[in-house]
C-alpha positions in Angstrom: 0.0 0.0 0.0 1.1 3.4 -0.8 2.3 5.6 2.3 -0.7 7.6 3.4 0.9 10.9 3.1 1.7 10.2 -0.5 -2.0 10.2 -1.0 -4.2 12.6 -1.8 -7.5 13.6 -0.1 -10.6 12.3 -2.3 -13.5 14.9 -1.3 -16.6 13.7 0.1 -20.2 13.8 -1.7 -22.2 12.8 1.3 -24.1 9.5 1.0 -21.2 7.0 2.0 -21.3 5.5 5.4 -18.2 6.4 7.6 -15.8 4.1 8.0 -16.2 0.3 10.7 -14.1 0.6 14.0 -12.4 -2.5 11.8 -11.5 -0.1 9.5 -10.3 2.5 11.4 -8.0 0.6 13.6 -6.4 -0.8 10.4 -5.6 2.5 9.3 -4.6 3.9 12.5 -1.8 1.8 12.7 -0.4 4.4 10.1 -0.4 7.0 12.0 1.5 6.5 15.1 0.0 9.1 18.3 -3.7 9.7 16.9 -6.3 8.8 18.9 -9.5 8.0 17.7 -12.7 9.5 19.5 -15.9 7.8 19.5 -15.3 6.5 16.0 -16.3 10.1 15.5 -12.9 11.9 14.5 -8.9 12.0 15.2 -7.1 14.4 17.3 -3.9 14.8 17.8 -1.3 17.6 20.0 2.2 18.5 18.5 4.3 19.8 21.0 6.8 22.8 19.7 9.3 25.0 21.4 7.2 28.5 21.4 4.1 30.0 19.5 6.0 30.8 16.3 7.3 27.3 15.8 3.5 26.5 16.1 2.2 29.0 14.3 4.5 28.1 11.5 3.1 24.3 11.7 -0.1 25.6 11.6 0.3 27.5 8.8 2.0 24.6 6.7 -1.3 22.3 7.7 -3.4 25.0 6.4 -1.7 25.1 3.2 -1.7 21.7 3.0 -5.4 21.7 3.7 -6.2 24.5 0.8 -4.2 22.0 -1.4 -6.1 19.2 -0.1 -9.6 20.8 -0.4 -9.8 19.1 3.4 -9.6 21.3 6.1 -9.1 20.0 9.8 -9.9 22.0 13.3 -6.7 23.7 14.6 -5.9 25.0 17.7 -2.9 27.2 18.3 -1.4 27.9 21.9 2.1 28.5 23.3 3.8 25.6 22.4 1.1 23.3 21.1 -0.8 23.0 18.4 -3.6 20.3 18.3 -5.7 19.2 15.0 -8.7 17.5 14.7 -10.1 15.6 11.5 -13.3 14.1 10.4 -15.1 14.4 7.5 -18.0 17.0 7.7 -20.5 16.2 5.3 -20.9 12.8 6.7 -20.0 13.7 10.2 -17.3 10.5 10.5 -14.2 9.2 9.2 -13.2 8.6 6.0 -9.6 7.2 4.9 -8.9 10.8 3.6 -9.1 11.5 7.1 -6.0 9.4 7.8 -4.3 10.8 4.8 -4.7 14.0 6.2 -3.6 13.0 9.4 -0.1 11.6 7.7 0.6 14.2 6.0 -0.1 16.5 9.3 2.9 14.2 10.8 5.1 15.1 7.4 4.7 18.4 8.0 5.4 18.5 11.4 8.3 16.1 10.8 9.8 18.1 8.2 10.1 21.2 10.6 12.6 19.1 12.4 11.9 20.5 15.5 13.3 19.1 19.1 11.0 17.1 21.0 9.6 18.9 24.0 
């Protein structure tokens, strides 16, 4: 299988069921420190040095969620910067919620920031 953050986002129409708590926990093996909640939506908290090294993460997931057409919940404090995911128009997951999610960690990664 192709590396989820190689992937791109396929956008949602509606109409499709989310995806089986089987299916999510297969695809959250690939990406280490989400957490799934309520089979609803994933969340996870980056931990960075100070606000601009999170405001700069947040503005490389928000460029990669223009690019994406996908566009997760961010919240940006002193030296955090936690994201959210789920697809809206069928108020779930979807796998392009885990492809989000990956490339979320590539972006983060890429910053190669210290862990806090």
């Amino acid at each position: 299988m192709t590396e989820l953050a190689e992937r791109a986002c396929v956008p949602c129409r509606g109409g499709v069921p989310p995806l089986t708590p089987e299916q999510v926990a297969g695809l959250l093996a690939d990406v280490p420190g989400w957490k799934v909640v309520e089979n609803h939506h994933l969340e996870k908290q980056y931990r960075l040095k100070d606000f601009a090294e999170g405001l700069e993460l947040v503005n490389r997931i928000g460029a990669i969620a223009e690019e994406q057409g996908h566009h997760p919940d961010l919240v940006l404090a002193w030296g955090r910067v936690e994201v959210r995911i789920w697809t809206h128009k069928i108020d779930g997951l979807t796998e392009s919620d885990f492809i989000l999610a990956a490339k979320c960690d590539r972006a983060y990664r890429s910053m190669d920031v210290a862990p806090v």
